[in-house]
C-alpha positions as CSV (number, residue, x, y, z in Angstrom):
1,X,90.7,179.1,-31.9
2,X,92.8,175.7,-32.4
3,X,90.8,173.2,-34.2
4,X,88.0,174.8,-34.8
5,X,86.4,175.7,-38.4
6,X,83.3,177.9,-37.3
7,X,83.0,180.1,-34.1
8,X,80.8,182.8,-32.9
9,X,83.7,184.1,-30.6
10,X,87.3,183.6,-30.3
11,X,86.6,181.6,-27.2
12,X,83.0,180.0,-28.7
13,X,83.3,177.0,-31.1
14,X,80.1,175.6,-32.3
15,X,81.5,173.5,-35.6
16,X,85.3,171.9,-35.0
17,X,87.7,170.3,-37.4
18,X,87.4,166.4,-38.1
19,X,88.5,165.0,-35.0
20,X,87.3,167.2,-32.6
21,X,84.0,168.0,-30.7
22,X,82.7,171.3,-29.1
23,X,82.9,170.3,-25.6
24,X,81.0,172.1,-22.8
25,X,83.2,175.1,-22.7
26,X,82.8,175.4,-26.9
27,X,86.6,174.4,-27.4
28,X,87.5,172.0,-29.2
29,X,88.4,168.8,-28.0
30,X,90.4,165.7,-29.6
31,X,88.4,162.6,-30.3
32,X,89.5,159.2,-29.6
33,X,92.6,158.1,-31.9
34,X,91.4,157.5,-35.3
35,X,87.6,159.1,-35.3
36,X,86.2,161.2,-37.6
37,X,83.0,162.5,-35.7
38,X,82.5,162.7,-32.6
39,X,80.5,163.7,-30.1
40,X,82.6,163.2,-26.7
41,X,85.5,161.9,-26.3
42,X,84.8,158.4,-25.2
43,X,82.7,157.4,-28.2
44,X,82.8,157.6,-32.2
45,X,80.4,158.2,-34.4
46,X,82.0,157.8,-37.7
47,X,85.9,156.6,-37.9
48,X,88.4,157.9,-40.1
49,X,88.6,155.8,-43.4
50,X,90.3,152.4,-42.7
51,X,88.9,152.2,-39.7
52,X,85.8,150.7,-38.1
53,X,84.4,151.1,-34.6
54,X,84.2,148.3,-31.6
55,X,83.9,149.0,-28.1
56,X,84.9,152.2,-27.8
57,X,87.7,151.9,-30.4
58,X,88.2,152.7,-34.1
59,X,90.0,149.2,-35.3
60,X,91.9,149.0,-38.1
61,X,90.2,147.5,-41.0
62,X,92.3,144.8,-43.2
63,X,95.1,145.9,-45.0
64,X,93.9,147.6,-48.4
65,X,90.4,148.0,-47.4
66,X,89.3,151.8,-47.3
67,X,85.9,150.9,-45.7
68,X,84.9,147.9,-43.1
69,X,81.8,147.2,-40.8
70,X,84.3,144.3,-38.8
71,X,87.6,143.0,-39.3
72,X,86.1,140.3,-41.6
73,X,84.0,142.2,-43.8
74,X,85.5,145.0,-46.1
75,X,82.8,147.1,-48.4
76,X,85.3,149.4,-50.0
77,X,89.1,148.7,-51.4
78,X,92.0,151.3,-51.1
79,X,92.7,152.6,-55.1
80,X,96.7,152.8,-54.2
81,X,98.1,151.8,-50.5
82,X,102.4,151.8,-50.6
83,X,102.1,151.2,-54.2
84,X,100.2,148.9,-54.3
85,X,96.7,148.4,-55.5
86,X,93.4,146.8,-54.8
87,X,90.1,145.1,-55.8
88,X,87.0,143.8,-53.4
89,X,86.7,140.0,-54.2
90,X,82.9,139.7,-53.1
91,X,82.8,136.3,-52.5
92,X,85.3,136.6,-49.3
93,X,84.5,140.8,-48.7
94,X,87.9,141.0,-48.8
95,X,90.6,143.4,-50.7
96,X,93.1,141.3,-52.8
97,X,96.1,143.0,-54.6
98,X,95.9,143.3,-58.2
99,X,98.6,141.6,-60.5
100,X,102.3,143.1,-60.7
101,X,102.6,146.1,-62.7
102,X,98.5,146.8,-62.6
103,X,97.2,150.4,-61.2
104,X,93.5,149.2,-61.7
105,X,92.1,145.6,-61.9
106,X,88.5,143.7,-61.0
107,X,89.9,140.7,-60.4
108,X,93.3,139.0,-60.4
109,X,93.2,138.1,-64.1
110,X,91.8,141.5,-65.7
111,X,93.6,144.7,-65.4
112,X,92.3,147.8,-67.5
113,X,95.3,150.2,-66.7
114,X,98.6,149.3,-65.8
115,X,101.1,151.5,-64.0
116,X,104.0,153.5,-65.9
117,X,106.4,151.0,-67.4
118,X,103.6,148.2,-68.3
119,X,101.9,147.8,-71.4
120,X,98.6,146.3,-71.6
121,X,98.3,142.8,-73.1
122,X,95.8,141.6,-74.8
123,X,94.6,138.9,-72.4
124,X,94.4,141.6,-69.7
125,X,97.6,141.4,-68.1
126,X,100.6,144.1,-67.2
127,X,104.0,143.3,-69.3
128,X,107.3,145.1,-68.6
129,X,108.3,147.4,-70.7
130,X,112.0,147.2,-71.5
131,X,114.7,148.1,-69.0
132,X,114.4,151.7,-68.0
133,X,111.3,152.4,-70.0
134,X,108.3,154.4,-68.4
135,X,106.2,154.1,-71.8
136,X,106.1,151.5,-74.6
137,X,103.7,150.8,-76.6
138,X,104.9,147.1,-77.6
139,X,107.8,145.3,-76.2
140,X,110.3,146.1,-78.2
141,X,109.7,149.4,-78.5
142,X,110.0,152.1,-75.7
143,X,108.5,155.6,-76.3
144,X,109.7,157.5,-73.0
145,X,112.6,156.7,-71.1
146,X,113.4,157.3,-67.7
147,X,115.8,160.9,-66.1
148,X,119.1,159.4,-67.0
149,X,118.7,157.8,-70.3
150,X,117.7,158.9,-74.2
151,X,115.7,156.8,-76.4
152,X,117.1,155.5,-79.6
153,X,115.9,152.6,-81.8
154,X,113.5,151.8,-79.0
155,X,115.9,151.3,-76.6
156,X,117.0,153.4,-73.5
157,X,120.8,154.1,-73.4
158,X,122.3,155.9,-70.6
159,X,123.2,159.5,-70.7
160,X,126.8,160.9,-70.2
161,X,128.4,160.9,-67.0
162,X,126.8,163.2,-64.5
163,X,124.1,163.7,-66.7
164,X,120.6,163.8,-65.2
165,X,119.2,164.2,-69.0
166,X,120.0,163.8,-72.1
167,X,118.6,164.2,-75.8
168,X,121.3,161.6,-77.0
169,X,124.8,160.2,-76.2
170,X,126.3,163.8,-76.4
171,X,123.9,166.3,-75.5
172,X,122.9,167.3,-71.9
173,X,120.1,169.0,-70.9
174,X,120.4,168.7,-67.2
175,X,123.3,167.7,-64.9
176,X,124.1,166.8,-61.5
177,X,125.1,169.2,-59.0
178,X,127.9,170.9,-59.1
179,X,127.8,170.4,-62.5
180,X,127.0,172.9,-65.3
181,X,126.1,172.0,-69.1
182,X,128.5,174.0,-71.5
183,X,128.3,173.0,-75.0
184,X,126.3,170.3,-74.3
185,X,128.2,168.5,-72.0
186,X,128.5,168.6,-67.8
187,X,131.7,170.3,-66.9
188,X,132.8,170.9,-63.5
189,X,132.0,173.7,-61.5
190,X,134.9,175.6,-60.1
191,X,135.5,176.9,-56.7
192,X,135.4,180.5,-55.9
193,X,138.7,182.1,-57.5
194,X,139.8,178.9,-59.7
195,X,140.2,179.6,-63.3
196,X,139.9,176.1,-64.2
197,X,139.7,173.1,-62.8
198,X,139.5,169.1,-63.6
199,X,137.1,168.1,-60.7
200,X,135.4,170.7,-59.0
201,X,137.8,170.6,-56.3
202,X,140.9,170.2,-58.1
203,X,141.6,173.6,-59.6
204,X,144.6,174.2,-62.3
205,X,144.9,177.7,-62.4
206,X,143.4,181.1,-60.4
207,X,142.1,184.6,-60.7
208,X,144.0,187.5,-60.8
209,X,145.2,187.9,-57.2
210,X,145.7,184.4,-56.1
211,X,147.8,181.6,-56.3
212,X,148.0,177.8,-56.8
213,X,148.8,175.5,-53.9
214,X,148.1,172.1,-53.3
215,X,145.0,172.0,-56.0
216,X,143.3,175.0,-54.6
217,X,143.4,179.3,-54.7
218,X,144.8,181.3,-52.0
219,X,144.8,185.7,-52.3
220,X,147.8,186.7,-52.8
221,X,149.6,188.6,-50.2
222,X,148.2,192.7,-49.4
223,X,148.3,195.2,-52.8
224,X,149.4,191.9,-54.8
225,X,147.4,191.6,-58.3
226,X,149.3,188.6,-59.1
227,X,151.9,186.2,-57.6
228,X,152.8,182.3,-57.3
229,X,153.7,179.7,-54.6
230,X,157.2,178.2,-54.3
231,X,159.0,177.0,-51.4
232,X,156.1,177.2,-49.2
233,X,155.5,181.1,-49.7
234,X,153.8,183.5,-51.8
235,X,156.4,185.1,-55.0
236,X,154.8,188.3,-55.9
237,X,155.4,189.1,-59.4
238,X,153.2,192.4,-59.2
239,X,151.4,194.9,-57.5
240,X,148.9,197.6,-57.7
241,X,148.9,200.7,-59.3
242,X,150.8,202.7,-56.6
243,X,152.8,200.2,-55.4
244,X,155.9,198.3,-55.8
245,X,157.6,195.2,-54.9
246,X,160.0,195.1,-52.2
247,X,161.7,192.0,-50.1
248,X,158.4,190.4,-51.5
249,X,155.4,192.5,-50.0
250,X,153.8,195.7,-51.9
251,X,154.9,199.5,-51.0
């Protein structure tokens, strides 16, 4: 049965998800927008978290707040809301955003942990790490850098091109699609029946069976293992076992 999270049928519902109440008929029933428990659907008993109930609405508490009896009075602050984060200043019941760069704080001038690229300072505060850091430990010094960059005297240098990450300036460990690591670098990733290529879709030379025109591998013609292109056609230069050339085709 939809909704429902105990029956004692398929068409009897006596406990229903949050949201929901057993109505007469034991189905399950939608409450009104934004209620956690309910008992019909014209009242609430308990709104969902953020929410707070007024004349047969749940109200949306203040922005940050995770629990409110009114619009004006907030008991309990959101942890993280759209990255940002909160702390309940008493004096006003009201959720106040913690400083830049801090993940938990008690008021606006202590922070205990900071989010990833700040360092702790010692009066409390978040402080950048340096540019492209995720983890420092002092200023000058960065211990993890971000996909895209390697670490090296403390600073974060950027990897090759179309590297997504690198131990240093000429080793790749990961690269962006379509390309592939070979030796340590990110090489291009030929298209089906290229040999080799500069770009991925600028191919220099083919399989066995096709040819090169305009940067890209056609089959040669029927029977043909190998041929070429010049003056807009197909040259076979061979054919399978079995066959031979004639007036350029394979018999």
């Amino acid at each position: 049965m939809s909704n429902c999270e105990k029956c004692l049928t398929d068409a009897d519902c006596f406990l229903c998800s949050k949201g929901y109440f057993a109505d007469n008929n034991s189905t399950c029933t939608a409450c009104i927008e934004n209620c956690y428990y309910c008992l019909d659907n014209s009242t609430c008993s308990i709104c969902m978290p953020g929410y707070y109930y007024l004349d047969g609405v749940c109200e949306s508490c203040q922005y940050g707040c995770l629990q409110c009896s009114d619009a004006d009075t907030c008991t309990e602050c959101a942890k993280y809301k759209d990255d940002l984060t909160f702390y309940l200043d008493t004096m006003y019941d009201a959720c106040v955003q913690c400083p830049v760069g801090c993940y938990n704080c008690t008021d606006a001038l202590t922070c205990y942990y900071c989010k990833v690229g700040y360092i702790l300072g010692a009066a409390g505060n978040c402080l950048k790490c340096p540019t492209y850091c995720i983890h420092c430990t002092e200023l000058s010094a960065c211990r993890i850098c971000e996909d895209g960059f390697y670490l090296e005297d403390g600073n974060c240098l950027k990897c090759p091109q179309n590297c997504l990450k690198c131990t240093d300036a000429d080793t790749c460990t990961n690269c962006q699609s379509p390309f592939e690591i070979y030796d340590g670098s990110c090489e291009a990733t030929c298209d089906d029946n290229c040999l080799s290529c500069i770009l991925f879709e600028i191919c220099t030379s083919c399989d066995d069976g096709y040819y090169l025109s305009s940067n890209s591998c056609n089959q040669c013609p029927d029977y043909a293992t190998s041929c070429y292109f010049d003056d807009y056609k197909a040259i076979i230069t061979d054919c399978d076992d079995g066959y031979y050339i004639s007036m350029n085709t394979c018999k």
